[in-house]
C-alpha positions as CSV (number, residue, x, y, z in Angstrom):
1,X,0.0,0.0,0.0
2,X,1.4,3.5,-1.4
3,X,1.1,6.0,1.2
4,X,1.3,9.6,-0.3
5,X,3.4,12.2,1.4
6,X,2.4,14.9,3.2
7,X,2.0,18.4,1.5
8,X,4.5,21.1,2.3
9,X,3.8,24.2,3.5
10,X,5.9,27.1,2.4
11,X,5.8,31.3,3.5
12,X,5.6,33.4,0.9
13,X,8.2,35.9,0.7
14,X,7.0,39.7,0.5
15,X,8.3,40.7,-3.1
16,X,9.0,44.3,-3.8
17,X,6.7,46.4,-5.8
18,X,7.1,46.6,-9.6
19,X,9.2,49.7,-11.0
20,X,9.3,50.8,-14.4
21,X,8.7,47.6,-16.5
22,X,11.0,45.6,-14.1
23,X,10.3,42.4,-12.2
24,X,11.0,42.4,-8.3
25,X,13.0,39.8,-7.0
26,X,11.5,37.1,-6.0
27,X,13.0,35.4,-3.1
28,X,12.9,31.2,-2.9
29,X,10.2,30.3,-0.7
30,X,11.3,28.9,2.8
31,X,9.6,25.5,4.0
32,X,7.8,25.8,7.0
33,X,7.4,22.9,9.5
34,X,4.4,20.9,9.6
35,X,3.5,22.4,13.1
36,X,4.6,25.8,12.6
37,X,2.7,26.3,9.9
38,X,0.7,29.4,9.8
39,X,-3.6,28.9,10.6
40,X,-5.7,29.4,7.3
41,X,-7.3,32.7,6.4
42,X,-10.1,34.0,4.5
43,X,-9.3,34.7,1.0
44,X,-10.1,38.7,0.2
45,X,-12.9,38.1,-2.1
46,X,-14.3,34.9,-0.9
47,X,-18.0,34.7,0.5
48,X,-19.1,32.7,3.7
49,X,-19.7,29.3,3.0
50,X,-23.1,27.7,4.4
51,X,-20.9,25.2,6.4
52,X,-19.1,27.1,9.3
53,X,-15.6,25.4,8.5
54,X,-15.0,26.9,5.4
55,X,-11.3,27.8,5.1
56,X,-9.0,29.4,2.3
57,X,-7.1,27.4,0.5
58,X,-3.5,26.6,1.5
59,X,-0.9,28.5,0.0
60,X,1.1,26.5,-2.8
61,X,5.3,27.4,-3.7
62,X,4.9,30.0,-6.9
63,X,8.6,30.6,-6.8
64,X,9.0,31.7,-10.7
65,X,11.7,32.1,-12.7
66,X,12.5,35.5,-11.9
67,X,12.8,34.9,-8.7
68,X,15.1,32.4,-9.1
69,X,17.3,34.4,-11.1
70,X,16.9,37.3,-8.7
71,X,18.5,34.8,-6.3
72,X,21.2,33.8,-8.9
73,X,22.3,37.5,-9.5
74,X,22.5,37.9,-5.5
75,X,24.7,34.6,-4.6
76,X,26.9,36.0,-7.8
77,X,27.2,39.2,-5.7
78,X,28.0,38.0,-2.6
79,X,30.8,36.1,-4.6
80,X,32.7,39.2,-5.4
81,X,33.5,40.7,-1.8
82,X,31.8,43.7,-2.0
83,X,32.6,45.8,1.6
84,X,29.7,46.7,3.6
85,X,30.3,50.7,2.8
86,X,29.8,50.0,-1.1
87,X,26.8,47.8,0.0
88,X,25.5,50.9,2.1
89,X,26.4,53.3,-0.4
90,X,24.2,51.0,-2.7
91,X,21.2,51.1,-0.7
92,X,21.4,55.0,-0.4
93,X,21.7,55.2,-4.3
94,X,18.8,52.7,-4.5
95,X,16.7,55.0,-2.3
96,X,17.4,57.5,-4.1
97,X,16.3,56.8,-7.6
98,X,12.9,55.2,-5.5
99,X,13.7,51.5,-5.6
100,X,12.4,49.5,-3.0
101,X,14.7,46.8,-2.4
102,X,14.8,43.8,0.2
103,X,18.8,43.9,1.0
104,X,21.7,45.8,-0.1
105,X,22.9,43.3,-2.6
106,X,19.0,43.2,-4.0
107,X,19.9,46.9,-4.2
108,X,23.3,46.5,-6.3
109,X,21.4,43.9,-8.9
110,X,18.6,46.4,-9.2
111,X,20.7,49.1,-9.6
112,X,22.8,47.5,-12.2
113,X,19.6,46.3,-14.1
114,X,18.4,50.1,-14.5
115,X,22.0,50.4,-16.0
116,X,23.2,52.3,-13.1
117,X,26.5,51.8,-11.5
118,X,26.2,51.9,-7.6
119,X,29.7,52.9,-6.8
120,X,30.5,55.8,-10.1
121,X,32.0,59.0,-8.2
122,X,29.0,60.9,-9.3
123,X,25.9,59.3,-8.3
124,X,28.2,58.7,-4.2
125,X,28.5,62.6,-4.7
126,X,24.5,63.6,-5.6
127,X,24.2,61.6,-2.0
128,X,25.6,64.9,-0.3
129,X,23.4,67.1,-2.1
130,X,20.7,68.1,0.4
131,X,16.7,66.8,-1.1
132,X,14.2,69.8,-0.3
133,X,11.2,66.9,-0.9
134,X,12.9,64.7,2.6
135,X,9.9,65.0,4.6
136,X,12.0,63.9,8.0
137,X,15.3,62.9,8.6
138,X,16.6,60.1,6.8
139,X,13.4,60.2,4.9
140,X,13.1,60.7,1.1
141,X,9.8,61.2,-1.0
142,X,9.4,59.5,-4.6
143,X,8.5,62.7,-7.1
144,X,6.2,60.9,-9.1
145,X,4.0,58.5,-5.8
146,X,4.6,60.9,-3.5
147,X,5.5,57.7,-1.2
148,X,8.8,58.1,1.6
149,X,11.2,55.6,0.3
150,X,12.4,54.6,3.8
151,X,15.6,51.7,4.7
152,X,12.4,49.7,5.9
153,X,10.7,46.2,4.8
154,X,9.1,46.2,1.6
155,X,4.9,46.3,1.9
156,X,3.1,43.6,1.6
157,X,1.8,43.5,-2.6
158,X,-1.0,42.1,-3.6
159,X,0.9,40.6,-6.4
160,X,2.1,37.7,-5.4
161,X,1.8,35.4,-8.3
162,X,4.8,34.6,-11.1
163,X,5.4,37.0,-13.5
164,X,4.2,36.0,-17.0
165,X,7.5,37.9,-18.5
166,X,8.8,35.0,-21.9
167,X,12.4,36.5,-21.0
168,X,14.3,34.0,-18.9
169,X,17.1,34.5,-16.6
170,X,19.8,33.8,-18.7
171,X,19.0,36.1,-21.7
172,X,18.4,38.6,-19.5
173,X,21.5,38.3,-17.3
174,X,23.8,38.2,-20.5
175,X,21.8,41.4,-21.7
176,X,22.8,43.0,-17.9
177,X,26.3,42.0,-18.4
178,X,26.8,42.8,-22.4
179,X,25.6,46.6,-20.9
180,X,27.5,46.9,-17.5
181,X,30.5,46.1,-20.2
182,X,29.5,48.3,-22.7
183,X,29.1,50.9,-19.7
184,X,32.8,50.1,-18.2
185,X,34.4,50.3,-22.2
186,X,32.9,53.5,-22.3
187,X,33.9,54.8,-19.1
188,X,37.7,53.4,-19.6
189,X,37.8,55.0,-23.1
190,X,36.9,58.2,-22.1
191,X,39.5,58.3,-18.5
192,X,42.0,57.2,-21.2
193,X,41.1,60.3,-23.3
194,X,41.5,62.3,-20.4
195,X,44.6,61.1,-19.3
196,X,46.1,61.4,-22.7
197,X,44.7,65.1,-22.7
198,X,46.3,65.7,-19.0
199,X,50.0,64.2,-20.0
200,X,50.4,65.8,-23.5
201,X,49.3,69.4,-21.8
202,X,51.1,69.2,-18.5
203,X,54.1,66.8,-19.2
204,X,54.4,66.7,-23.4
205,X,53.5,70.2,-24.1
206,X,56.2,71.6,-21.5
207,X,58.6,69.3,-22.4
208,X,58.5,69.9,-25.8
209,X,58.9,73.5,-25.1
210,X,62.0,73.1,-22.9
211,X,63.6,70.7,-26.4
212,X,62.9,73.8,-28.3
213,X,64.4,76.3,-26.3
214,X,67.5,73.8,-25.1
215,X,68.1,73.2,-29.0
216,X,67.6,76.5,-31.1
217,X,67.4,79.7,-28.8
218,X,69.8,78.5,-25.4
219,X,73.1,80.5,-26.1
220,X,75.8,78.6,-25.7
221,X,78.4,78.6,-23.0
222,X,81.7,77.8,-22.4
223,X,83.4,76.2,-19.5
224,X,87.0,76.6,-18.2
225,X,87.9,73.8,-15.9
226,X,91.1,74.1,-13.5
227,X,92.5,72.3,-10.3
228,X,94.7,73.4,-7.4
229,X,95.5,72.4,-3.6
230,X,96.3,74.2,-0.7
231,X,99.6,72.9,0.5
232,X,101.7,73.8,3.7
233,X,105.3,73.9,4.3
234,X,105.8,71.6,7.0
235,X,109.1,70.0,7.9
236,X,109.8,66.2,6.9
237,X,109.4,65.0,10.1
238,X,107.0,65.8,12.7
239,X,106.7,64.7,16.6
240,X,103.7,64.0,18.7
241,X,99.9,63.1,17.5
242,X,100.2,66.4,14.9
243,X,102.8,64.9,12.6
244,X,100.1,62.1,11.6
245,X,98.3,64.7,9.6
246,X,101.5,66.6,8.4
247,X,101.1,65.8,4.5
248,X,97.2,65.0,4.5
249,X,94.7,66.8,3.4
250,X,93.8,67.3,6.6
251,X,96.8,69.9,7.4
252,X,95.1,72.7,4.9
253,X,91.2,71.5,5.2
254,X,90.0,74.1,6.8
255,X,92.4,76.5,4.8
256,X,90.9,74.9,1.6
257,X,87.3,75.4,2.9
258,X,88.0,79.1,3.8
259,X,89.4,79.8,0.2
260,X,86.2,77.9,-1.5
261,X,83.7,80.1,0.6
262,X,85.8,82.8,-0.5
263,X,85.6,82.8,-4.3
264,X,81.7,81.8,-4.0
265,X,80.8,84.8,-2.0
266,X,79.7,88.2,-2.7
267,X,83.0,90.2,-1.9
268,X,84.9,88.0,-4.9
269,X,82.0,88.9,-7.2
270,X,82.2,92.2,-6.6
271,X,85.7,92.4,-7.5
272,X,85.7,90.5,-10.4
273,X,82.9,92.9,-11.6
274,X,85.3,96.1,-11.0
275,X,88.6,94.3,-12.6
276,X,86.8,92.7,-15.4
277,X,83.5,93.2,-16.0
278,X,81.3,90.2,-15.1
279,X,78.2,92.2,-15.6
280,X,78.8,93.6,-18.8
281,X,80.0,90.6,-20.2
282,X,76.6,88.4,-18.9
283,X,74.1,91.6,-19.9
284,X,75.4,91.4,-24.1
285,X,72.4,91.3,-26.1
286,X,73.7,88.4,-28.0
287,X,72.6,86.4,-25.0
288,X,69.5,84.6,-25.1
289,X,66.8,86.6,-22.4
290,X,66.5,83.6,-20.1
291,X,70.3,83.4,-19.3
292,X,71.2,87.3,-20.0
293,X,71.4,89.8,-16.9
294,X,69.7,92.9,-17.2
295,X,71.3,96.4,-18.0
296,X,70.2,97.7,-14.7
297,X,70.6,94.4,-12.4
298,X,71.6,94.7,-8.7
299,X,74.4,92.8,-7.1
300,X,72.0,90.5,-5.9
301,X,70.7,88.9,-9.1
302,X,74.6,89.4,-10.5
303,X,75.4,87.4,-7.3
304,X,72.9,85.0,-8.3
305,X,74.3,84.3,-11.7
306,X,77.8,84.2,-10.4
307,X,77.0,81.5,-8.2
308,X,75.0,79.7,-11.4
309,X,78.3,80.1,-13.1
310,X,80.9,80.1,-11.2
311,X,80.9,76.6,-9.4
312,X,83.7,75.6,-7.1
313,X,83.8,72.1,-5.2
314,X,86.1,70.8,-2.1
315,X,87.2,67.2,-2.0
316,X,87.9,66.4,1.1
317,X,89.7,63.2,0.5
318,X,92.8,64.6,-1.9
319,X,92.3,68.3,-0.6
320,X,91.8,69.4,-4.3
321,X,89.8,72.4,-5.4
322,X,88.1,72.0,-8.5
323,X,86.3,75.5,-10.1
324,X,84.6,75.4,-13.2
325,X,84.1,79.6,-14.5
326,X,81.3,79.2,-17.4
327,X,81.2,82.2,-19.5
328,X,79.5,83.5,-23.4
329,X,83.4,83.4,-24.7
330,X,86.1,81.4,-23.7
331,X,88.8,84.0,-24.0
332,X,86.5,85.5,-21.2
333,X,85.7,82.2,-19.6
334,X,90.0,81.9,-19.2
335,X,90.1,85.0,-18.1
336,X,87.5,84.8,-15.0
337,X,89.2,81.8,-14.4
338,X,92.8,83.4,-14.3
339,X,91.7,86.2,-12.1
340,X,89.8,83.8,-9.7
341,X,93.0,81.6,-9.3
342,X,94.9,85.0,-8.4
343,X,92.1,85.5,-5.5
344,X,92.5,82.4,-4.3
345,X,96.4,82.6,-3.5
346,X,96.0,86.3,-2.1
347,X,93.4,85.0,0.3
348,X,95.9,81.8,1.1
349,X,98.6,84.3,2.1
350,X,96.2,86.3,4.3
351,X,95.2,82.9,6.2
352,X,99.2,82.8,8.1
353,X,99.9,86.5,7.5
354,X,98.6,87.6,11.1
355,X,99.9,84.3,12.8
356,X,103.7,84.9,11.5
357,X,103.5,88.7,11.9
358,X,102.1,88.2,15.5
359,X,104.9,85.3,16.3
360,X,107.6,87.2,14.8
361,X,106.6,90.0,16.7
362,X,106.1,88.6,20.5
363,X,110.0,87.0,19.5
364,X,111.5,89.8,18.2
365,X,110.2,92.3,21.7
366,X,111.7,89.4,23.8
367,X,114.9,89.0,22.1
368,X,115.2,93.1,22.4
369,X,114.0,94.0,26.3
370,X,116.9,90.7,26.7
371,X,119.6,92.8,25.3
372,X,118.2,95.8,27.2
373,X,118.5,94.4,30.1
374,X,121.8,92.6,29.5
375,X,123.2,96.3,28.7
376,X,122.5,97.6,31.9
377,X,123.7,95.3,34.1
378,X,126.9,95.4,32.2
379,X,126.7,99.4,32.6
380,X,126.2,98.2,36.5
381,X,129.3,95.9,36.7
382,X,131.4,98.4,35.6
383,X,130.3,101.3,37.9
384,X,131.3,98.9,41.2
385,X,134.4,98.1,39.4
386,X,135.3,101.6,39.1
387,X,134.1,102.4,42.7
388,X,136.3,99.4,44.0
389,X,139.0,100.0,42.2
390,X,139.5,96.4,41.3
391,X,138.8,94.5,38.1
392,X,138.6,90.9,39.5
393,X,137.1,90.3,42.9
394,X,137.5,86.5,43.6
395,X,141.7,87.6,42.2
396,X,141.9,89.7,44.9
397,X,140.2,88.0,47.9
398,X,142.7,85.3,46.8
399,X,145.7,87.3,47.4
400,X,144.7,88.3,50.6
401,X,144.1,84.9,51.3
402,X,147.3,83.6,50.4
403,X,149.6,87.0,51.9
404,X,147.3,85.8,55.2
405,X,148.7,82.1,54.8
406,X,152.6,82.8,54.1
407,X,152.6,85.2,57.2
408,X,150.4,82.6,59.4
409,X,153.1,79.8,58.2
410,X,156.1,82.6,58.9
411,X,154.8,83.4,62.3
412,X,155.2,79.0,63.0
413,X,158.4,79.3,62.0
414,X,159.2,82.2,64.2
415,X,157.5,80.4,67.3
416,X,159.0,77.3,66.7
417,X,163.0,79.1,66.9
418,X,161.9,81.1,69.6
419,X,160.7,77.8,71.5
420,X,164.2,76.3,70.5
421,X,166.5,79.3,72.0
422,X,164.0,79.4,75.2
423,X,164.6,75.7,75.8
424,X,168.4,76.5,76.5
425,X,170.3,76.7,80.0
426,X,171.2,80.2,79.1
427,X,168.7,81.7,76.6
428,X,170.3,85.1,74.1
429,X,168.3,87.3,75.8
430,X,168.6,89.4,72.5
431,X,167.9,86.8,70.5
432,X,164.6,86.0,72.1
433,X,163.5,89.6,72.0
434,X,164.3,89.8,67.7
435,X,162.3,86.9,67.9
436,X,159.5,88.1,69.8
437,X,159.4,91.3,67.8
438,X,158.9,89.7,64.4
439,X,156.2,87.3,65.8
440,X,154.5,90.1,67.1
441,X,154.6,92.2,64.0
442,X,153.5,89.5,62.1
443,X,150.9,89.0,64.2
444,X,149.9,92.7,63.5
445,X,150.4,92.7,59.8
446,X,147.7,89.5,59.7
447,X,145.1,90.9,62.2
448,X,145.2,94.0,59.9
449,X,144.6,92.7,56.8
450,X,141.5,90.5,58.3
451,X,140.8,93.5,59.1
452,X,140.3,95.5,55.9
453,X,139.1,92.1,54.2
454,X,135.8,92.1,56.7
455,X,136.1,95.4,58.7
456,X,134.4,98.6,56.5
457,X,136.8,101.9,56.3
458,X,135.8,105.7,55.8
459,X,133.8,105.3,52.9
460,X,131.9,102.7,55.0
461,X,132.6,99.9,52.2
462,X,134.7,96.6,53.3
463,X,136.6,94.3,50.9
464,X,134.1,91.9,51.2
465,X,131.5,94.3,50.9
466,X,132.9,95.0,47.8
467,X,133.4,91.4,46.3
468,X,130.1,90.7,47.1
469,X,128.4,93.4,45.3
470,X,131.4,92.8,42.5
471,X,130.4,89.4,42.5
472,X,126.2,90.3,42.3
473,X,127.0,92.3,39.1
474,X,128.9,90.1,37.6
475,X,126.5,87.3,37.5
476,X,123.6,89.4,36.2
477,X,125.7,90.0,33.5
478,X,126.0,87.0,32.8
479,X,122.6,85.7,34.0
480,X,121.3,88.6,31.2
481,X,123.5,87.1,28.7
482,X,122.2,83.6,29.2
483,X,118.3,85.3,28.3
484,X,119.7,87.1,25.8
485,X,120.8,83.9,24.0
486,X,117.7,82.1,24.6
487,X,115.6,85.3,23.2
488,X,117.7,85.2,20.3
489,X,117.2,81.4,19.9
490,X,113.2,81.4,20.7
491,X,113.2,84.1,17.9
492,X,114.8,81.7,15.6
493,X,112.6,79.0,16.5
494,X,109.5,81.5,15.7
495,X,111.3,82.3,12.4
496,X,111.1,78.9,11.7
497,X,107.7,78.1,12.6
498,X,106.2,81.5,11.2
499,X,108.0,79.8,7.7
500,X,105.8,76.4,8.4
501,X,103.0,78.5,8.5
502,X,103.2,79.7,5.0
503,X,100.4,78.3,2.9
504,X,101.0,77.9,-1.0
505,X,98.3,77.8,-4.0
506,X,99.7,75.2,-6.3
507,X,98.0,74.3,-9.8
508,X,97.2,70.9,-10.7
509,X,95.2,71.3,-14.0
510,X,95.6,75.1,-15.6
511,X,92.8,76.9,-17.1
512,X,93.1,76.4,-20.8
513,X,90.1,77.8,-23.0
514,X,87.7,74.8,-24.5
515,X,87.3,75.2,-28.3
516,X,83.4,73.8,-28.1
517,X,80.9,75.3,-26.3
518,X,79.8,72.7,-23.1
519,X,76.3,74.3,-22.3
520,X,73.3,73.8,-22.8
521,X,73.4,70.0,-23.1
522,X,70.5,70.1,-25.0
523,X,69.4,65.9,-24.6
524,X,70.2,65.5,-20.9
525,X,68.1,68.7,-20.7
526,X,65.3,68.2,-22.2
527,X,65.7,64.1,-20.9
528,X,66.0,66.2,-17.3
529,X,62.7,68.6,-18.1
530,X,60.6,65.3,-19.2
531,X,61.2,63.9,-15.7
532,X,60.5,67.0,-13.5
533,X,57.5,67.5,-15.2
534,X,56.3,64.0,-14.8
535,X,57.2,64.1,-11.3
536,X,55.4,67.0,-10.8
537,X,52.3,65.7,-12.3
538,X,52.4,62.1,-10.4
539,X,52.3,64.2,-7.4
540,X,49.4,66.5,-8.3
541,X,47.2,63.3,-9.6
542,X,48.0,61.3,-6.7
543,X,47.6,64.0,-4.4
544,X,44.1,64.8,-6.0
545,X,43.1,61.2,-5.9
546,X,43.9,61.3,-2.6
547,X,41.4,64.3,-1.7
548,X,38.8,63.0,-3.6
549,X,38.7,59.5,-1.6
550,X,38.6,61.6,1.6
551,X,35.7,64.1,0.1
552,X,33.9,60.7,-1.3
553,X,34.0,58.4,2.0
């Protein structure tokens, strides 16, 4: 025995109204349980029955083939990752051209079924645009129904049955995509138009211009190259931590750096002007207007081509200035170049000027307040020794020392015979007294001339006295000597130094004149102008792009 299944009940699905010819979607009806399913209702139009049960009839599934292709378009959507603010923005766009839809995807496949791209840059901007007909806030009111198209359910229709459109899904999917590409080609073709139109007139067009002008009306210039270091005269050999530089170009770097900032700055301009004539040379009407200097230019646009044409650069590695003087004519380009060199070593001998004048100097006082000094103390020697009457002091305290010892050892003598004829029976009585006399004189002649060596006479002056201050003079004399030499041997020494102080400008390449002009290199140039402009342009577009996403979001 067959037993027949059970119907199922499904819920219909409120569809959204129709809107200009097009089908709503039609969502796939969802199965209800057997116990959940809803209590019968009088149809609309039906009339009582006699019988008191009489009951509408149950709802059957009339999911159609729109609907199912509704469904289709939506599952495809959900398959490409679209971010919930493009799905918002969607439903706002949907709102506003008075669609009512059921989602936001049911929005985008609306939306692109009118032929109407959710997510162009001008239907996001008409959001901002303030609608006088919004009756409240968040609120908008259809033109032609008058009805406030609300984020809200979609009413129930009376229309529930399958649409009797012939067009199936398919045809009508391929005809949605053949016109959303159409619609993309178009849009692609006419950005690409654009962009063209934006390169050739800010990157082209200016480039171009910058060819022309580096090619046929740039006058040309000509560049004199030269080369020189700074060296110092420094001895072979050096001692202590400063003779690991001595030879380097670290011994004249700052010398070298002092000479560069020199010829680049205002004050070498200035006399190059006055000697030769760097503004009348650059202000020649044969010079193109872009490159000449006016008639009446100040020093501060002269300065400003000078530095443009006068370039000078320090390697600090080899110590080696390299200037390159650019000029109209390079007779005149030698020239500038000549005369600049000249600066350069008049500034090198100012660097050590000061320094050896002020060593020289400080050396050459010293050496003379030496011999000053030595003078006068040689005046004072021979004042005392005029006074004293004596030449040599230690000669003549020596004498008296030694006429002191002959009588002390003659007086011995004299005791000792006088002890000999007193140890007799019968001492010579005149003997003894001869004796006795000559010790005694002796005695007196040495007691006197102790006496004149320590003991001071009328003038209140003593030998010693006088030895001493003999002596004192004497060895300042020679004490003053003694500075003297090493005055005259410091000033030596500060000869010699002041001489390793001297700086010399030597030539490693000479100016020569170049028989070809060197500027305008018309191909790196215009290669040079191609990529500025680009540059400038990337940055203005991205820069722009960049606004635009922050206006738009």
């Amino acid at each position: 025995m067959t037993t027949k299944p059970k119907a199922r009940k499904f819920r219909i699905r409120r569809s959204a109204p129709l809107h200009e010819g097009l089908t709503p979607p039609q969502p796939a009806a969802t199965p209800l349980p057997e116990e959940a399913a809803p209590a019968p209702q009088a149809m609309p139009g039906a009339q009582a029955g006699t019988g008191t049960h009489a009951q509408a009839p149950v709802a059957h599934n009339v999911t159609g083939p729109e609907a199912v292709s509704a469904e289709q378009d939506i599952e495809s959507l959900r398959k490409e990752g679209l971010t919930g603010r493009q799905l918002r923005m969607a439903r706002r766009v949907a709102q506003k051209h008075g669609l009512a839809v059921t989602s936001d995807f049911d929005a985008v496949r609306q939306l692109r079924a009118r032929g109407i791209d959710p997510f162009q840059r001008s239907n996001v901007l008409e959001l901002v645009v303030p609608d006088q007909s919004q009756g409240q806030a968040g609120a908008q009111t259809d033109p032609q129904t008058g009805r406030v198209q609300l984020p809200q359910t979609v009413p129930v229709s009376p229309q529930t049955l399958p649409s009797t459109d012939r067009i199936t899904s398919a045809e009508r999917r391929a005809g949605e995509i053949a016109q959303i590409q159409k619609d993309l080609a178009k849009r692609r073709r006419r950005k690409s138009v654009l962009l063209l139109t934006r390169l050739l007139s800010f990157v082209a067009l200016p480039t171009l211009i910058a060819g022309w002008y580096f090619y046929f009306i740039a006058t040309p210039m000509f560049a004199t190259n030269s080369e020189f270091v700074i060296q110092q005269a420094e001895p072979s050999g050096g001692a202590g931590l400063g003779g690991l530089f001595q030879g380097t170009s670290m011994a004249t770097q700052q010398d070298s750096i002092t000479v560069q900032s020199y010829l680049t700055s205002r004050a070498a301009m200035t006399r190059l002007d006055e000697e030769h004539g760097f503004k009348e040379v650059f202000s020649d009407e044969e010079i193109d207007p872009i490159q000449r200097l006016p008639a009446d230019a100040s020093n501060e646009d002269a300065y400003n081509l000078y530095r443009d044409h006068v370039k000078i650069s320090y390697d600090p590695t080899e110590g080696i200035l390299k200037m390159e003087v650019i000029a109209p004519d390079p007779a005149v380009s030698q020239q500038f170049s000549e005369a600049l060199i000249d600066y350069a070593e008049e500034q090198v001998d100012q660097l050590t000027q000061r320094l050896r004048e002020d060593q020289m100097a400080g050396a050459l006082a010293s050496y003379e307040d030496a011999e000053r000094r030595r003078a006068s103390a040689l005046q004072e020697w021979l004042r005392i020794q005029q006074e004293v009457q004596q030449i040599d002091p230690v000669g003549e305290t020596t004498a008296r020392t030694q006429q002191i010892s002959a009588l002390e050892t003659e007086r011995q003598q004299l005791l000792l015979t006088l002890q000999e004829r007193l140890n007799v029976a019968r001492p010579n009585e005149a003997q003894v007294n001869a004796l006795e006399n000559q010790i005694a004189n002796i005695e007196t002649l040495i007691a006197q001339l102790r006496e004149e060596m320590t003991t001071a006479n009328e003038t209140g002056n003593s030998l010693a006295s006088k030895n001493t201050e003999l002596r004192l003079a004497e060895e300042n004399y020679t004490f003053q000597t003694v500075l003297v030499q090493q005055a005259l041997q410091q000033m030596e020494m500060a000869r010699i130094e002041a001489n390793r102080q001297v700086r010399y400008l030597s030539l490693g390449v000479e100016p020569l004149a170049p028989d070809e002009a060197t500027y305008p290199r018309a191909f790196e140039n215009t290669i040079l102008a191609f990529l500025i402009f680009a540059g400038i342009y990337l940055m203005l577009s991205i820069t722009a792009s960049v606004l635009r996403e922050q206006v738009t979001s």
